[in-house]
TORLUM-619624 format. One line per 2 residues: number of its first residue (from 1); their letters; for each residue x, y, z of C-alpha. Coordinates in Angstrom, 3 decimals. Example, Ala and Ser with C-alpha at 12.3 -4.5 7.8 and 13.67 -1.06 7.14 Angstrom:
2
1 = AS = 12.300:-4.500:7.800 | 13.670:-1.060:7.140
//
This chain:
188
1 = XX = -19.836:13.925:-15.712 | -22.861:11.678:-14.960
3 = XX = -22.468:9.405:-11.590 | -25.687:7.119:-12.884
5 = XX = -25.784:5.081:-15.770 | -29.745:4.296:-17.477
7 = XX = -32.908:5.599:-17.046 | -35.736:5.573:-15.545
9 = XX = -36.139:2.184:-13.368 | -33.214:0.893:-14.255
11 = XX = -30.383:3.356:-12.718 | -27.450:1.980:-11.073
13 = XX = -24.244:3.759:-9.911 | -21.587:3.918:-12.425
15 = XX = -18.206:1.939:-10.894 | -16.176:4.912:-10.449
17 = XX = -18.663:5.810:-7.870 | -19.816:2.764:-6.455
19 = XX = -16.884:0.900:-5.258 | -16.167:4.017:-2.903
21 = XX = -19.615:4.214:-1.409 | -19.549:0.356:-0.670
23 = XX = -16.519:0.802:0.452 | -17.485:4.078:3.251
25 = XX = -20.714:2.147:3.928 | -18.813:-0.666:4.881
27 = XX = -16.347:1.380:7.150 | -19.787:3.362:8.195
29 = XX = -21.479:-0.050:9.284 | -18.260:-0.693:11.533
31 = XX = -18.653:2.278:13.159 | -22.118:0.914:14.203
33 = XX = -20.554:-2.035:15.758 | -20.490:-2.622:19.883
35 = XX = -17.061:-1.105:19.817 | -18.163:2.578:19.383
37 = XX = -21.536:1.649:19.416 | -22.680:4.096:17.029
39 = XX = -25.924:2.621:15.884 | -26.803:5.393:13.970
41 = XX = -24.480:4.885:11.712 | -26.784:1.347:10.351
43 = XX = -28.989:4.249:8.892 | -26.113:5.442:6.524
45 = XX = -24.432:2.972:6.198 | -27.037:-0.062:4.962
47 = XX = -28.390:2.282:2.071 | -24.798:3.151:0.915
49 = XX = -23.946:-0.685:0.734 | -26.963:-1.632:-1.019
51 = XX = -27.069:1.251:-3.472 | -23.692:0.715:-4.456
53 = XX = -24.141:-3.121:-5.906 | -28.351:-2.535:-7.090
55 = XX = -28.566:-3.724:-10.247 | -24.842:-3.123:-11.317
57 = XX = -23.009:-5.920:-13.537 | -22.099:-9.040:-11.621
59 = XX = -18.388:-7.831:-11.930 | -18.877:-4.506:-10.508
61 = XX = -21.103:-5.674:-7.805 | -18.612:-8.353:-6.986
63 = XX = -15.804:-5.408:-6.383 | -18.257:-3.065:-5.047
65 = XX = -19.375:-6.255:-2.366 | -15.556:-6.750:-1.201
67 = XX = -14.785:-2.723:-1.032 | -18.460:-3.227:1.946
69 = XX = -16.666:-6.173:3.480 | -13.338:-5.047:2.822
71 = XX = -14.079:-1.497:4.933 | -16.476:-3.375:7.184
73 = XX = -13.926:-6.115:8.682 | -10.736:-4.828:8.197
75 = XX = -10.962:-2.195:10.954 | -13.357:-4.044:13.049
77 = XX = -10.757:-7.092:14.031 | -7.432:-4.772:13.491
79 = XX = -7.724:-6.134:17.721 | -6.173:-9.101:16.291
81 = XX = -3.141:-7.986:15.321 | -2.256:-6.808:18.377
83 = XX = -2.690:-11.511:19.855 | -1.371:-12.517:16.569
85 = XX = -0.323:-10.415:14.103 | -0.668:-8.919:10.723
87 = XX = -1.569:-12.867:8.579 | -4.287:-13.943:10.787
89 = XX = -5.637:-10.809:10.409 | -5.385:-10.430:7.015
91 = XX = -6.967:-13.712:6.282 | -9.430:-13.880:8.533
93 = XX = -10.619:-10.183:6.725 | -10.266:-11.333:3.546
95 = XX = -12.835:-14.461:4.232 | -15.234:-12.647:5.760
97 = XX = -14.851:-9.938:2.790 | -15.595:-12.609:0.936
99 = XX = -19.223:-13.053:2.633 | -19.659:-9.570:1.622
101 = XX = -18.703:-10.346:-2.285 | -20.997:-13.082:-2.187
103 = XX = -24.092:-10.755:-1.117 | -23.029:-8.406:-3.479
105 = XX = -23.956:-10.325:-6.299 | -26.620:-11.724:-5.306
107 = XX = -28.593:-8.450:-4.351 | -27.503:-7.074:-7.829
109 = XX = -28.708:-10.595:-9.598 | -31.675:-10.221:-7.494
111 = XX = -32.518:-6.528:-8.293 | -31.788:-6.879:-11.707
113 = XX = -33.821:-9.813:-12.140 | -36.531:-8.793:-10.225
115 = XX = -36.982:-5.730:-12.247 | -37.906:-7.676:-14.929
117 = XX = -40.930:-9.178:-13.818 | -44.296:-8.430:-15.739
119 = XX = -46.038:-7.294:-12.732 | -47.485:-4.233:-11.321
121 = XX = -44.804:-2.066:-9.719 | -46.440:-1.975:-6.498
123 = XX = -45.521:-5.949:-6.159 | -41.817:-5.284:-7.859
125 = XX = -40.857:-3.346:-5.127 | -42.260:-5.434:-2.223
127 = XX = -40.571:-8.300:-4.003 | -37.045:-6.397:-4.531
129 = XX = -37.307:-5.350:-0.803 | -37.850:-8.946:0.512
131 = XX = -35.139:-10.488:-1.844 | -32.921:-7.748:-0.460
133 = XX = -33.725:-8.346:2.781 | -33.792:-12.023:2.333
135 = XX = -30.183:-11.903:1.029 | -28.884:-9.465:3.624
137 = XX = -30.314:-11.923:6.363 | -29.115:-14.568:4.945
139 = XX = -25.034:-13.038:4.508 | -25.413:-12.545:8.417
141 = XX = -26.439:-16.067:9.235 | -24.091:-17.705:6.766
143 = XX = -21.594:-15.782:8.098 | -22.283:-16.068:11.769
145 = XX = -21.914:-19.969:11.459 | -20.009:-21.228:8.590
147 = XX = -17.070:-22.211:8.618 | -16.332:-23.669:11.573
149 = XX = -18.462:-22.036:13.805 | -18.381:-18.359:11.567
151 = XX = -17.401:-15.099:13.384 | -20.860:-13.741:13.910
153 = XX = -19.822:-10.397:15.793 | -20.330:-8.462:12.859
155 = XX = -24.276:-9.020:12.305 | -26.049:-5.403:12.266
157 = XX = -28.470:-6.179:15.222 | -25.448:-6.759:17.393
159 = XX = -25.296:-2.958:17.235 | -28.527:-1.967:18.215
161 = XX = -28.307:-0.692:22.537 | -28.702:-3.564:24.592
163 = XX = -31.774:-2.191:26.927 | -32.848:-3.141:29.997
165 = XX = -36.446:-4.720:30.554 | -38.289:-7.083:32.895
167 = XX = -37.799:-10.427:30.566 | -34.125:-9.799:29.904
169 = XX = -33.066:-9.316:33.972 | -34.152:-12.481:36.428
171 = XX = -35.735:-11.200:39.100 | -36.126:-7.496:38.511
173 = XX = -39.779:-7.658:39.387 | -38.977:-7.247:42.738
175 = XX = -37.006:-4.190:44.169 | -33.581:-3.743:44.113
177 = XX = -32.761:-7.534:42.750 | -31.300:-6.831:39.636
179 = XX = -28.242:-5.111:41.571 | -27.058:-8.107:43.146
181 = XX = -24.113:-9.519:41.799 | -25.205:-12.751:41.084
183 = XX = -27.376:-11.007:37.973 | -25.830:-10.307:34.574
185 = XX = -23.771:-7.233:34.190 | -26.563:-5.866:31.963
187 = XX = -29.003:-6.051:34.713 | -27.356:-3.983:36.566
//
């Protein structure tokens, strides 16, 4: 039983297999979050995502893009069932799901279109991993601001160890400054 479907270039995942990856690379990618704080898991996670919708159908990459935001959000803001219940919760997922639909098809339109191009295959793939990259941006700032506001705590660099360093603490030049209470807690 194969688990790709073409050749060559042009491999994708069949469905069967895809939706499921999406959907642990989205559950992986919450594990990453400032919750746990288990960066690592962006290194696992990101590549299961994106191999999951590259070049698949629009349809499949579609499904495979909710199943990411689907395991992504639902867990991270099951907090808010505990303020408001199960309906806020379960709409609030299901919108920013749909963020992750949206990017879904539009890095498998983008890979499959890109793969197209009459061009050496050095510049296809810097071109495939800018559109990529482009498009993943682009889900996080979209979704960090619209609508009304967005819920931005999900972006992957809010993940990443916040680290302490001379620009990010007033003061800490001097000895012993960044302890005093009237700092940041992260200067601390």
């Amino acid at each position: 039983m194969r688990i790709l479907i073409g050749a060559g270039a042009a491999v994708r995942l069949r469905f069967w297999v895809a939706i499921p990856l999406a959907a642990l690379g989205g559950w992986l990618l919450g594990l990453a979050t400032p919750q746990l704080s288990w960066w690592p898991m962006l290194f696992a996670a990101v590549p299961l995502v994106l191999a999951a919708v590259w070049r698949q159908r629009l349809g499949v990459a579609a499904l495979a893009g909710a199943a990411a935001g689907a395991g992504f959000w639902f867990p991270v803001l099951s907090w808010l069932t505990l303020y408001l219940g199960p309906v806020p919760w379960l709409g609030l997922g299901v919108v920013m799901a749909a963020w992750y639909l949206l990017m879904g098809i539009a890095v498998a339109a983008a890979t499959r279109g890109l793969a197209l191009l009459p061009a050496r295959p050095w510049l296809r793939v810097v071109a495939v991993a800018l559109a990529v990259a482009g498009v993943w941006t682009l889900r996080e700032q979209l979704q960090g601001s619209v609508p009304y506001g967005g819920f931005p705590g999900g972006v992957s660099p809010t993940s990443w160890p916040r680290r302490r360093s001379p620009r990010s603490c007033p003061g800490s030049a001097s000895r012993g400054s960044a302890r005093s209470s009237r700092w940041p807690a992260r200067c601390r």
